[in-house]
N, C-alpha and C positions, 0 to 999 in steps of 0.2 A: 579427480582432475590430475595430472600429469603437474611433475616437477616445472616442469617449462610454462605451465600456464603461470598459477602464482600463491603456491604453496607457502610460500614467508615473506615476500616482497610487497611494497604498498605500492601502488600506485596513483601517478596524482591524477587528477580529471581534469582534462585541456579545457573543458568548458566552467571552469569555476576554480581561479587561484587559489591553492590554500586546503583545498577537497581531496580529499584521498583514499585510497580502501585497499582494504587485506581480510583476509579472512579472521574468522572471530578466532580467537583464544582461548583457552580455561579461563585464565588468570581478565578476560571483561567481563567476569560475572558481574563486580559490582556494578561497570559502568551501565550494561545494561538493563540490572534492576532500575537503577534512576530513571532511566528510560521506560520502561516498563509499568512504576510507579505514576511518571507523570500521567501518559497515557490513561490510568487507572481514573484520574482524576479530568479528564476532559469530556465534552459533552457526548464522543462516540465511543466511547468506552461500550454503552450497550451494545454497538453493535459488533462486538467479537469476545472471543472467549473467553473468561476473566482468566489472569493467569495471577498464579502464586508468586508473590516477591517476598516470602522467607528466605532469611541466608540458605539454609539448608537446601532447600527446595529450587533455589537461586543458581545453586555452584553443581547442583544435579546435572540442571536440563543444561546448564551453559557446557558443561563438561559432556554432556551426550552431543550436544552442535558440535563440540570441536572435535573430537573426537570422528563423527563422521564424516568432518573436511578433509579428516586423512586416510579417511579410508574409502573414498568413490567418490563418485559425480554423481548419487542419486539424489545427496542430502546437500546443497550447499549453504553457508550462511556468513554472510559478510558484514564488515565492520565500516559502516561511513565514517570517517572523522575530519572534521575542519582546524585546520593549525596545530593540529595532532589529536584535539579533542575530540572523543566519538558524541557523536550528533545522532547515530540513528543505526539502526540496520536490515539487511534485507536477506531473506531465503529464497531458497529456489526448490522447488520438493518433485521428483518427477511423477510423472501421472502417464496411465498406461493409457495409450491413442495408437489404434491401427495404423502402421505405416508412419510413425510420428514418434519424434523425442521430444516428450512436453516434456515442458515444467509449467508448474501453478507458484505464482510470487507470493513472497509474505514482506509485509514494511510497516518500519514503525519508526517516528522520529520524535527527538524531542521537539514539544511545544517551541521553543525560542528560536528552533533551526526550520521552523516550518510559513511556507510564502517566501523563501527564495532561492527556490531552484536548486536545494541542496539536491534534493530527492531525486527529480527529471535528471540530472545528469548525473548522479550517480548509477540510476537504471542505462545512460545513454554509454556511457562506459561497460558496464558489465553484459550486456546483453552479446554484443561482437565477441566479447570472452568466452561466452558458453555455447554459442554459437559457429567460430573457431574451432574453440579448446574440446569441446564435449558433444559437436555434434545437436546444437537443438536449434530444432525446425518451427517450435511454435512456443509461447509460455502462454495460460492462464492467467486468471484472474475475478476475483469474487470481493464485492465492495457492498454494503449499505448505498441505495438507489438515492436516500439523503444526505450521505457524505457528501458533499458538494466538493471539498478538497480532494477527495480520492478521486472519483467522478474526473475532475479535471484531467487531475495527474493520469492517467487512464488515456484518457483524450490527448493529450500531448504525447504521449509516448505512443499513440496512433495502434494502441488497443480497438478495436469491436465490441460492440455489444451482442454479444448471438445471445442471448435467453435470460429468463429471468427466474428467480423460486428465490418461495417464502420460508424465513429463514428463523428462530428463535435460540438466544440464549439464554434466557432469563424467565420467570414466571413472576406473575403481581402477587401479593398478600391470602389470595383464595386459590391459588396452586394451577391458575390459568396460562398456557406460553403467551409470551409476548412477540406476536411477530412481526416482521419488518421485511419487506422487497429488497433481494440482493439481486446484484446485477451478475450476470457471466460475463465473462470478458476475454479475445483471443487476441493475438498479435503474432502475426508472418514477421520474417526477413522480410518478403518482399511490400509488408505494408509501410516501411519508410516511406516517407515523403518529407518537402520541405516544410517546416511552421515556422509561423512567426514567434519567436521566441517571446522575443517583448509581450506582445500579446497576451498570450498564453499566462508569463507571470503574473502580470497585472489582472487577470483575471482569477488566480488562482488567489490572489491574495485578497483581493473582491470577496470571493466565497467564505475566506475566512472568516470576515468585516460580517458578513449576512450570518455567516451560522451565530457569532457572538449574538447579536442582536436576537436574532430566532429565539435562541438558549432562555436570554432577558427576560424577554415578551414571554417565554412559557412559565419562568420562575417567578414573574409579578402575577400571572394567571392562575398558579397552582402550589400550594405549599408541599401536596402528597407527592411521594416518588410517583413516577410515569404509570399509568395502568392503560387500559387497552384504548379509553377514549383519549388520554393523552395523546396518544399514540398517532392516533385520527387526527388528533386536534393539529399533530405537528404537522402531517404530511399535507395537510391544508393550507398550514403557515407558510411551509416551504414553496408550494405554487404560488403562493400570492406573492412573497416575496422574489422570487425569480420573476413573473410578471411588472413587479411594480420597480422591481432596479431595473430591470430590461438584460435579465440575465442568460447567455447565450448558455445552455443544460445540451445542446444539439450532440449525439455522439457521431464520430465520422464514419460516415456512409461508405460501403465498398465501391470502391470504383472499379472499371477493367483493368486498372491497374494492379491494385492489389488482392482483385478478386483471385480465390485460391484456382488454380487451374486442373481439372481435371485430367486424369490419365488415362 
């Protein structure tokens, strides 16, 4: 990324007072461990990769992110933070597409900063920047089809769903994978549209409210860690409850609007 894009500068987010971003540092190892940590301890932790929060281990990979903030736009990775404190962060990794400058997102925030809108405009900020700055034409996207917050967040920033595959990082107690439906997910420039913001939140933080509840209902059902009918048993839980809150899971459909146009 070019000196002019924003190699040392933060910038705030017009849609959220107080919000702000810059690329990550050496020296946010620690903040992101915490981040990292909590994560480790929430109910979607299965669904991605466990990662290592030793010092050591910590000050490595933070030190390889920054490290290749300064050296291209293949690797990017950013630092959210509210009132100066970092809440979350987000990558950007490029992926080779014919005729296309993808990138695939990565995001992670802390629990406390998550149901209001830190995320969505953080994303609604940087995306014009690399798009701008770097030249990209499309970003990815790969979620847990159960996350219901990602899912969302996804939906608001007016992502696609184009495909699905089953996905495991984890095996139960007899050396079996545990798998789980990730979603694909693409987003054009030209898939902007307007949303209802309000909306959007209040639904996002809905999802929250259900996945706790879900979480509940499974740990009063089951003492053992998760095994494969667990597993079943949740994506079961999850229909009914989207059914019985009256929960709108709809991903947006391409219109002629943002259908990609052939050449």
């Amino acid at each position: 990324m070019p000196e002019s894009g924003m190699r040392s500068e933060e910038i705030s987010v017009a849609g959220k007072p107080g919000l702000s971003l810059r690329l990550l540092r050496e020296e946010d190892w620690r903040a992101l461990g915490e981040i990292m940590a909590d994560f480790a301890r929430s109910p979607f932790a299965r669904f991605d990769v466990p990662k290592d929060t030793d010092e050591a281990a910590l000050k490595s990979r933070i030190s390889r992110w920054a490290a290749a903030n300064r050296t291209g736009d293949e690797h990017l990775f950013f630092l959210s933070l509210f009132q100066g404190k970092p809440i979350g962060y987000i990558s950007f990794n490029i992926r080779p597409r014919k005729g296309e400058k993808a990138y695939e997102i990565g995001y992670c925030f802390h629990s406390a900063a998550q149901g209001k809108g830190y995320a969505a405009e953080s994303f609604r900020a940087l995306f014009p920047l690399l798009e701008d700055t770097c030249g990209a034409t499309l970003f990815l996207a790969r979620t847990a089809l159960e996350n219901l917050p990602s899912v969302h967040l996804l939906a608001a920033l007016s992502f696609l769903k184009v495909g699905e595959e089953q996905v495991s990082f984890y095996r139960d107690e007899a050396g079996r994978d545990l798998f789980f439906t990730g979603g694909i997910f693409e987003r054009r420039k030209s898939a902007i549209k307007e949303i209802d913001w309000e909306t959007v939140d209040r639904e996002y933080e809905r999802c929250l409210r259900i996945n706790r509840k879900l979480d509940e209902e499974i740990r009063a059902e089951r003492r053992k860690p998760a095994g494969i009918e667990d597993l079943s048993r949740r994506t079961e839980m999850v229909n009914r409850f989207v059914e019985e809150h009256h929960l709108d899971c709809r991903f947006l459909e391409p219109t002629d609007e943002n259908e990609p146009k052939e050449k």
